[in-house]
N, CA, C and O atoms as a DFTB+ gen file, in Angstrom:
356 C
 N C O
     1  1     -22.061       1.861     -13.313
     2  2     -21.764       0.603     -12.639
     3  2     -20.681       0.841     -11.602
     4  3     -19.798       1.636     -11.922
     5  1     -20.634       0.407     -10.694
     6  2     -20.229       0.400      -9.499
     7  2     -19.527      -0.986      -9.165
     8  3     -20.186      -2.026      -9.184
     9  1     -17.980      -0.973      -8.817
    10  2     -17.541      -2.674      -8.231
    11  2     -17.644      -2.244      -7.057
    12  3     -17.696      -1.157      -6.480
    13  1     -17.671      -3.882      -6.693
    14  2     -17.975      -4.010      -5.216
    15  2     -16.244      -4.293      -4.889
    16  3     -15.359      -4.400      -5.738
    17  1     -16.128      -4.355      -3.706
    18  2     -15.157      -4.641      -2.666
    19  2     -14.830      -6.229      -3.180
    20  3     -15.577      -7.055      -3.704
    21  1     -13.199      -6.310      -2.754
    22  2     -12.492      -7.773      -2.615
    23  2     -13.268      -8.990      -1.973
    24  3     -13.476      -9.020      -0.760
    25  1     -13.587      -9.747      -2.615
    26  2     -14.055     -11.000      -1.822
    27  2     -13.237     -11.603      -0.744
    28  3     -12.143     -12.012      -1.135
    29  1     -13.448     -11.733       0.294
    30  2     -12.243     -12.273       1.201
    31  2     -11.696     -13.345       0.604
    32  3     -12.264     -14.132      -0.152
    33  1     -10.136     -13.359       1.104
    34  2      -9.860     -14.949       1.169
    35  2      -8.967     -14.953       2.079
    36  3      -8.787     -14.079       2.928
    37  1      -8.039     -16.513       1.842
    38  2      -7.695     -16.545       3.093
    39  2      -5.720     -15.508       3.042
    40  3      -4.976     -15.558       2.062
    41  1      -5.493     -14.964       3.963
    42  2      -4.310     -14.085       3.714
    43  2      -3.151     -14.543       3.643
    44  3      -2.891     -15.589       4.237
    45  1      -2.329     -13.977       3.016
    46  2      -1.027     -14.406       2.617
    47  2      -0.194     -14.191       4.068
    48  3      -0.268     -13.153       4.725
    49  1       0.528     -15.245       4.405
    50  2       1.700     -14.786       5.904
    51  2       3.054     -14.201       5.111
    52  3       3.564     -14.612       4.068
    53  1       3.480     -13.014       6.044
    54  2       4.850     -12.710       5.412
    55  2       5.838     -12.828       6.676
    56  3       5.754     -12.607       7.884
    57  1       6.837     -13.300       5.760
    58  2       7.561     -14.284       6.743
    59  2       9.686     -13.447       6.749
    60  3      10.566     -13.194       5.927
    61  1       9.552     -13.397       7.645
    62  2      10.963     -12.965       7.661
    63  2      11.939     -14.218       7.300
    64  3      12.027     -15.312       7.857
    65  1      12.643     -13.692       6.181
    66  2      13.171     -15.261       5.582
    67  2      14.525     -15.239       7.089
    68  3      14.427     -16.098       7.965
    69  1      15.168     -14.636       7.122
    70  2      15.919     -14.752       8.024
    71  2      15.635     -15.721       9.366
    72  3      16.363     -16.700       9.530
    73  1      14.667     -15.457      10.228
    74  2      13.701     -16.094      11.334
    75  2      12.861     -16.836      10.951
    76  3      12.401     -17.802      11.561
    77  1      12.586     -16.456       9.913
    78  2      11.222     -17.616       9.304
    79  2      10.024     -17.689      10.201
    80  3       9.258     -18.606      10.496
    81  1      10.135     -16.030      10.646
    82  2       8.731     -15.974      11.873
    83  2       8.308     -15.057      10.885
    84  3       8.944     -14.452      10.021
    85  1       6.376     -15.082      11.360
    86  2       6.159     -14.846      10.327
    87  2       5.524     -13.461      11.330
    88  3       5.089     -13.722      12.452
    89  1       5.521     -11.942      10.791
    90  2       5.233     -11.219      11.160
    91  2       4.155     -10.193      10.645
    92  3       4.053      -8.984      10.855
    93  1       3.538     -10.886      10.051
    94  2       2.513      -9.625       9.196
    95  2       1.805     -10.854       8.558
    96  3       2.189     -12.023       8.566
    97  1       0.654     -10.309       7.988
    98  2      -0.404     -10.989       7.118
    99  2      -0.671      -9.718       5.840
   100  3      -0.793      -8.525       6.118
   101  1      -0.718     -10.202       4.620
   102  2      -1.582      -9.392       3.669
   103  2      -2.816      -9.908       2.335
   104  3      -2.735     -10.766       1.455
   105  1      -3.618      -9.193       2.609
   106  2      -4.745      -9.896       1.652
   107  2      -4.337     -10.317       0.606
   108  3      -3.494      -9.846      -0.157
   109  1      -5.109     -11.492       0.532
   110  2      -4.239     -12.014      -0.860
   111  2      -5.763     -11.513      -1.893
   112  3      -6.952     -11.297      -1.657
   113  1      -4.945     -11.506      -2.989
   114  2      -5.880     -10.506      -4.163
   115  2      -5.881     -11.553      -5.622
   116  3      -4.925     -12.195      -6.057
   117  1      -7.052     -11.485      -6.090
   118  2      -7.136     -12.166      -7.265
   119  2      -7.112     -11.357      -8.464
   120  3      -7.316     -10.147      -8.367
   121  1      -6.833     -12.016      -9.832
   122  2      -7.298     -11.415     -10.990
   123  2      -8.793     -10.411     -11.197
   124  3      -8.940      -9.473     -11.980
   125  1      -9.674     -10.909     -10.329
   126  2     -11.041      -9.889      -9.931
   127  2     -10.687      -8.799      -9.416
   128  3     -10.948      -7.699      -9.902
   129  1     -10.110      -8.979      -8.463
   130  2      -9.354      -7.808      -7.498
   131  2      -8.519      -6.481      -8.381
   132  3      -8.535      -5.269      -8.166
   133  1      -7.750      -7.364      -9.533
   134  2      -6.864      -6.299      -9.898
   135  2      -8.176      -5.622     -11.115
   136  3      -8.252      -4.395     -11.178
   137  1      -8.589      -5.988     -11.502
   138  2      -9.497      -5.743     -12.646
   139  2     -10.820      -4.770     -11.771
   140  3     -11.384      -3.759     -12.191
   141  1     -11.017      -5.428     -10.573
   142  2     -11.726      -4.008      -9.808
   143  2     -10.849      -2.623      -9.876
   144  3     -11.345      -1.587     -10.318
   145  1      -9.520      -2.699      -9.405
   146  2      -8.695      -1.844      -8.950
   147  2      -8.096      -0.993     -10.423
   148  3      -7.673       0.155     -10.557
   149  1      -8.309      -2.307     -11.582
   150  2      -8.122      -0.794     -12.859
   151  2      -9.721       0.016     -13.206
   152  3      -9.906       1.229     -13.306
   153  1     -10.589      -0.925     -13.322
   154  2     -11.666       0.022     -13.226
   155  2     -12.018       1.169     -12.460
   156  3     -12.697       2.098     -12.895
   157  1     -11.460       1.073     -11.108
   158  2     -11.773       2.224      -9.810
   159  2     -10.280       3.137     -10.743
   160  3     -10.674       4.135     -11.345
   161  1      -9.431       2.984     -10.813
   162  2      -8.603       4.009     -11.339
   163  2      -8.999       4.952     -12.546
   164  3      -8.939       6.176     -12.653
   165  1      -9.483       3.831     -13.539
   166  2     -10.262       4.376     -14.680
   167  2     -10.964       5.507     -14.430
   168  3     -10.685       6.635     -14.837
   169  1     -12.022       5.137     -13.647
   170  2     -13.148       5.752     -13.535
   171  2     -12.649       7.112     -12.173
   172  3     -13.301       8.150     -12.051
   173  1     -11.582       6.825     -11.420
   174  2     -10.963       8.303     -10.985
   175  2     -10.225       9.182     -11.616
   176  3     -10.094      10.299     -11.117
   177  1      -9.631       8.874     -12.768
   178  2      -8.910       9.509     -13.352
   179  2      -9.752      10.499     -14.072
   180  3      -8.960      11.381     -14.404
   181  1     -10.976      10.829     -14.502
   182  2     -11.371      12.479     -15.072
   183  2     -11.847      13.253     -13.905
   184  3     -12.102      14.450     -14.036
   185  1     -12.049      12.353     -12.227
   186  2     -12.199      13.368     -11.374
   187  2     -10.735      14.358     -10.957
   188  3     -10.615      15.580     -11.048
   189  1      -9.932      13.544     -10.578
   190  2      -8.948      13.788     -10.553
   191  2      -7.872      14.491     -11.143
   192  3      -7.098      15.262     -10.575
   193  1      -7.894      14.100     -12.535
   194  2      -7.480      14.978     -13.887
   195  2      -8.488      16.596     -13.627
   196  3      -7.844      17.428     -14.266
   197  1      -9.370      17.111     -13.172
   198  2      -9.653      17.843     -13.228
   199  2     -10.217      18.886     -11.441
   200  3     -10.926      19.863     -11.203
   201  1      -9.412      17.952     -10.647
   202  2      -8.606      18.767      -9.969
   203  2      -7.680      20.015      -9.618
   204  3      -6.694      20.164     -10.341
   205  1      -7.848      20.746      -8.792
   206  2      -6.782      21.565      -9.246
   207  2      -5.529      21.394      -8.639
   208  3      -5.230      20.298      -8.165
   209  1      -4.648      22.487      -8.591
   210  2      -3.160      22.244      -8.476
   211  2      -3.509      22.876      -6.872
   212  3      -2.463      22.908      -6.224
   213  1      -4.518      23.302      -6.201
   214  2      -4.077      23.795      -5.189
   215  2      -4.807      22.930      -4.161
   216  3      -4.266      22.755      -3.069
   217  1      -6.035      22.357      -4.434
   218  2      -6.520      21.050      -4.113
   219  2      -5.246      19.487      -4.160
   220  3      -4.926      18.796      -3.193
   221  1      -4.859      19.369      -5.337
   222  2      -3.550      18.050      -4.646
   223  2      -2.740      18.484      -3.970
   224  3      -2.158      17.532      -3.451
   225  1      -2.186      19.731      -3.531
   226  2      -1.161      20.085      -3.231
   227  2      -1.423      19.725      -1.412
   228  3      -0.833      19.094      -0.535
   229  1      -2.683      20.566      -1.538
   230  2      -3.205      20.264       0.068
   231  2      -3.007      18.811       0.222
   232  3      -2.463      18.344       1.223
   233  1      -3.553      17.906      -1.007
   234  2      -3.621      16.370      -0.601
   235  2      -2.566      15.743      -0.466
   236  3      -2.499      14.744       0.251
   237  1      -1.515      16.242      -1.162
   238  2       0.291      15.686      -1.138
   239  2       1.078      15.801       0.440
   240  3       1.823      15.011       1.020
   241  1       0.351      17.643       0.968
   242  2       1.047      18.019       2.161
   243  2       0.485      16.950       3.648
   244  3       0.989      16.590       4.712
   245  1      -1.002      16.733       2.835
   246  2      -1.702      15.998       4.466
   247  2      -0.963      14.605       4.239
   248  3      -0.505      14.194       5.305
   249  1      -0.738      13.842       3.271
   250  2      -0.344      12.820       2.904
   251  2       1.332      12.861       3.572
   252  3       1.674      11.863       4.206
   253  1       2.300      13.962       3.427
   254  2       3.614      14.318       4.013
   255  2       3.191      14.501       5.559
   256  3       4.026      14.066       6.353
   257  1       2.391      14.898       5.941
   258  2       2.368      15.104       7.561
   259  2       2.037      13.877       8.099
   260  3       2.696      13.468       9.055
   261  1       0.854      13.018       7.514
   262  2       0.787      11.822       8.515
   263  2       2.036      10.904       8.155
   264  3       2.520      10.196       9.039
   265  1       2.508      10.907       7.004
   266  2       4.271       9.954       6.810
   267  2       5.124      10.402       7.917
   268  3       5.795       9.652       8.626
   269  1       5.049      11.712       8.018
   270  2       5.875      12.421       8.900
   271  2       6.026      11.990      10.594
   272  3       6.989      11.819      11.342
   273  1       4.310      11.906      10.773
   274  2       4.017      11.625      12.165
   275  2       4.464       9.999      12.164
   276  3       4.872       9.533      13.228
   277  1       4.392       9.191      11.049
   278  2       4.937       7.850      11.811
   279  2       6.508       7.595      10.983
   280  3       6.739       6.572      10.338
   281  1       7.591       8.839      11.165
   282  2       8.549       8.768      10.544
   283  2       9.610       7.530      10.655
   284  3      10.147       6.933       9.722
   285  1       9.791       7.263      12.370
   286  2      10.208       6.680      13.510
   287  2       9.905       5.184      13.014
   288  3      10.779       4.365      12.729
   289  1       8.378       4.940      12.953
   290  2       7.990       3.601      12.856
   291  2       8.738       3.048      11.452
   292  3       9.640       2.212      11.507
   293  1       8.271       3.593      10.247
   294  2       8.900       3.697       8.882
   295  2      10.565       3.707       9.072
   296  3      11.238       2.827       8.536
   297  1      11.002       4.463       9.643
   298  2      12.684       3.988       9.662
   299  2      12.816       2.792      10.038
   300  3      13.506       1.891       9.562
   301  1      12.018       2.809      11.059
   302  2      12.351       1.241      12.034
   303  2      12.344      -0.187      11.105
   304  3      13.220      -1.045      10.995
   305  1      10.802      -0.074      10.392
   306  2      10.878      -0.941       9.813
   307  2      12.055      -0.918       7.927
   308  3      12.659      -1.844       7.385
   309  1      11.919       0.379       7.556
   310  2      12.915       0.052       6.262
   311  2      14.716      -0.598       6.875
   312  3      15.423      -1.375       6.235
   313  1      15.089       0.084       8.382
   314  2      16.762      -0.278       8.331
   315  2      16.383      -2.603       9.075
   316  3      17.036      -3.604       8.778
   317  1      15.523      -2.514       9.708
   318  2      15.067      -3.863       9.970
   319  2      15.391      -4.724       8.585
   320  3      16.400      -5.408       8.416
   321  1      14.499      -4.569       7.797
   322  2      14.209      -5.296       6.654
   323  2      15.594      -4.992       5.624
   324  3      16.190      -5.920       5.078
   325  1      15.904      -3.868       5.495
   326  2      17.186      -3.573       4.754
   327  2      18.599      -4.764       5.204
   328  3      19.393      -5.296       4.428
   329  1      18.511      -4.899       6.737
   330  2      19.900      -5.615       7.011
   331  2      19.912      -6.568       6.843
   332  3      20.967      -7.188       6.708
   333  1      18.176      -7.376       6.746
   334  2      17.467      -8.860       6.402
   335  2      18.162      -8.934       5.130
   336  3      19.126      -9.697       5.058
   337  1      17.831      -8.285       4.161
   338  2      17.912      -8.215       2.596
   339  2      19.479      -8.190       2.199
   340  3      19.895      -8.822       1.227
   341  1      20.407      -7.323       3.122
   342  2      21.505      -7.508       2.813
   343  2      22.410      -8.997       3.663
   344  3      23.514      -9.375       3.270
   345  1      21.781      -9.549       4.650
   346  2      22.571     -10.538       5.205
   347  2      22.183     -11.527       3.932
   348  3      23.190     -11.797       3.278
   349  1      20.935     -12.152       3.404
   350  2      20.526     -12.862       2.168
   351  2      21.797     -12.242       0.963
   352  3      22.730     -12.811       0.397
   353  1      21.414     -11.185       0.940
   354  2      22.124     -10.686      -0.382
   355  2      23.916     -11.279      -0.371
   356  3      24.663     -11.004      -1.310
């Protein structure tokens, strides 16, 4: 058996509490959704588990190079949101 994909709905706005503009959208996900998403884990975990160590390793490093290539963007947004969190805080 095979799940299918998230049913659309309508998306959650995320909102900079500071500005209260709202800058991003993310799917909003139901109890179906998460119950797809433990089954798909389930059912990856004996491919995966039987993986080797030199196969993830490749998958960890490609996974470090594209983080890498948008290092810039990722700072930008963690010190943004960090000074949000501490002016609230």
């Amino acid at each position: 058996m095979r799940p299918h994909g998230p049913k659309p709905c309508a998306p959650i706005a995320v909102v900079n509490p500071v500005t209260e503009e709202v800058f991003a959208t993310i799917p909003r996900g139901t109890p179906g959704d998460a119950g797809l998403a433990a089954f798909a884990a389930a059912h990856a975990f004996d491919g995966w588990s039987q993986t080797s160590v030199e196969d993830r390793a490749s998958l960890f490093k490609r996974v470090a190079r594209l983080t890498e290539a948008r290092a810039d963007e990722i700072t930008r947004t963690i010190v943004r949101y960090s000074s949000i969190l501490h002016d609230i805080i």
